[in-house]
N, C-alpha and C positions, 0 to 999 in steps of 0.2 A: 479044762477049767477056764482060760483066754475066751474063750467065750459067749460065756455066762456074764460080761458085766455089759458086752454087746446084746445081746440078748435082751436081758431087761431094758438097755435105751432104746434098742430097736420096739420094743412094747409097747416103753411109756410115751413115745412119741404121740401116736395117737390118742394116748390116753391127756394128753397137755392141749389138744386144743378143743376139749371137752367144757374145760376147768374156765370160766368164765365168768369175771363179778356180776356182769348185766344178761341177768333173764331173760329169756326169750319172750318176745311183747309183741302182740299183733295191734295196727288201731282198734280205736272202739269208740267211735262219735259221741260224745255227750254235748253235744250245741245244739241249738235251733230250736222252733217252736213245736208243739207235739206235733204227731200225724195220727189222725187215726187209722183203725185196719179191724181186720176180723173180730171179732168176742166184745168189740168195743162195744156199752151203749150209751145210747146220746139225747141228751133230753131237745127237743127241738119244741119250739115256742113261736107261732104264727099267732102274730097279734091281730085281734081282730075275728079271730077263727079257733074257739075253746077246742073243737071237738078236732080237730090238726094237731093242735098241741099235745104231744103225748112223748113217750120215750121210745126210742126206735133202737133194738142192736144191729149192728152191723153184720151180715149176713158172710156165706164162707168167700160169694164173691165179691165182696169190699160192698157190697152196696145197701140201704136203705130202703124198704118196700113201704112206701111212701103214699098215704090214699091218695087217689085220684090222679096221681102221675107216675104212679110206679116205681121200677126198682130206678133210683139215684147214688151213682155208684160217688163212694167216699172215699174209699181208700188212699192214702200216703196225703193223704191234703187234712189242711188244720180246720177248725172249727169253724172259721171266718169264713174258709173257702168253700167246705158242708154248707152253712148257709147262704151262702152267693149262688150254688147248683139247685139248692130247694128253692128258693125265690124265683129264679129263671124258669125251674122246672113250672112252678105253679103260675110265672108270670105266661105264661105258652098258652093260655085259651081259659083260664081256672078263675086268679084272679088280679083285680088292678091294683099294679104296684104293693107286691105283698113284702111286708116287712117279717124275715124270720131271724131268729136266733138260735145259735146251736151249741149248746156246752157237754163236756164229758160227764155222765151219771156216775156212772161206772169203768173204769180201765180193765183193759185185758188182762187175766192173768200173768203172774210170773210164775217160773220155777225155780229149784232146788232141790242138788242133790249132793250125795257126798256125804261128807261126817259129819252132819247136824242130827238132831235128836229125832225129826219128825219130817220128812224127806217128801217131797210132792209141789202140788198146784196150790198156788195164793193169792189170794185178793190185795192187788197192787195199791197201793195210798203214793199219793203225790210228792214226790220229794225224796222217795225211798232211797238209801242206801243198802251197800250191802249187807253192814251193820245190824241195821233194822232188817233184813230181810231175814237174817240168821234167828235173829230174837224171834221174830212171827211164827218160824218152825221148830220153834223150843229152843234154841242155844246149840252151842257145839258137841258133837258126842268126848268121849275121852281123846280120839286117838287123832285129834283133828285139827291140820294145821290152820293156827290160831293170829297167823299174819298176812296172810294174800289169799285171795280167790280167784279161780277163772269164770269169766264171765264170754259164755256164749249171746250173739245178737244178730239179727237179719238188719241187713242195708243192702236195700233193694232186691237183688233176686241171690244175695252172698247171704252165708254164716259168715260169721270173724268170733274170731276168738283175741281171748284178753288176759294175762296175769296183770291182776289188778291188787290193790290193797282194799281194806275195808269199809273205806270214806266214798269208797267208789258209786257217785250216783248210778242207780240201775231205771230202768224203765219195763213197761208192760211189754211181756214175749219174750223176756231174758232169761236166761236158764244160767243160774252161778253152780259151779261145781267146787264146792270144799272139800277139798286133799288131805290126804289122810300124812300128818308128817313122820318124820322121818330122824329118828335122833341118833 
């Protein structure tokens, strides 16, 4: 029976450095100007030139198939930068000094899953939270923790993962996972 009271601290030792106030937290970039990428589409606007001007999505390899200059790859670069590659492209033999513009039509989808009401692919709005993103797929189901999420995100050729709370900006090609709590 001498023991028995080693035994159990022999136990609980590992079980003590478990027990920690600060959650486990990976980064999760919310700075900088967008970038575009894949499912993106992008209104692109050559002044001077109606039948150019049209909406372009961004194809699986990052790029824009573009009349008359072809594929114009986009990927990880902003809008500014999209129209500096289409201008160049069409400045190459097309035509002189072409002024283009390039805005987001449409954003990549995001997703969700976990213990919300209505679980899948959604159409990204600017500014979104996680908040709003729970709302977009009906609300939380019953059993569903109701104060953090994890939010999965590509940077650069990585996933990262995140426990986030619900303020947490998200962007286009996030996948939030809502956990099911635990009382």
């Amino acid at each position: 029976m001498r023991w028995l009271p080693v035994l159990t601290i022999a136990l609980m030792l590992p079980l003590a450095g478990c027990a920690t106030t600060r959650p486990a937290t990976y980064l999760v970039e919310t700075k900088g100007p967008y970038q575009l990428d894949t499912g993106d589409t992008v209104r692109v606007t050559v002044y001077g030139d109606t039948e150019l001007s049209d909406t372009y999505r961004i194809d699986d390899s990052g790029s824009i198939a573009f009349p008359l200059v072809g594929p114009v790859q986009v990927r990880g670069v902003t809008t500014t930068m999209a129209a500096s590659r289409l201008a160049g492209a069409l400045a190459n033999g097309y035509m002189r000094n072409p002024d283009v513009a390039v805005e987001v039509a449409e954003y990549r989808p995001f997703f969700i899953q976990g213990e919300v009401q209505n679980a899948g692919q959604f159409q990204y709005v600017y500014g979104m939270t996680v908040r709003a993103a729970i709302s977009t797929s009906g609300g939380f189901s019953d059993t569903a923790d109701r104060n953090r999420a994890v939010v999965y995100r590509r940077q650069g050729n990585e996933m990262v993962k995140g426990n986030v709370d619900l303020d947490f900006p998200i962007y286009p090609g996030d996948t939030i996972v809502i956990l099911e709590r635990w009382f």
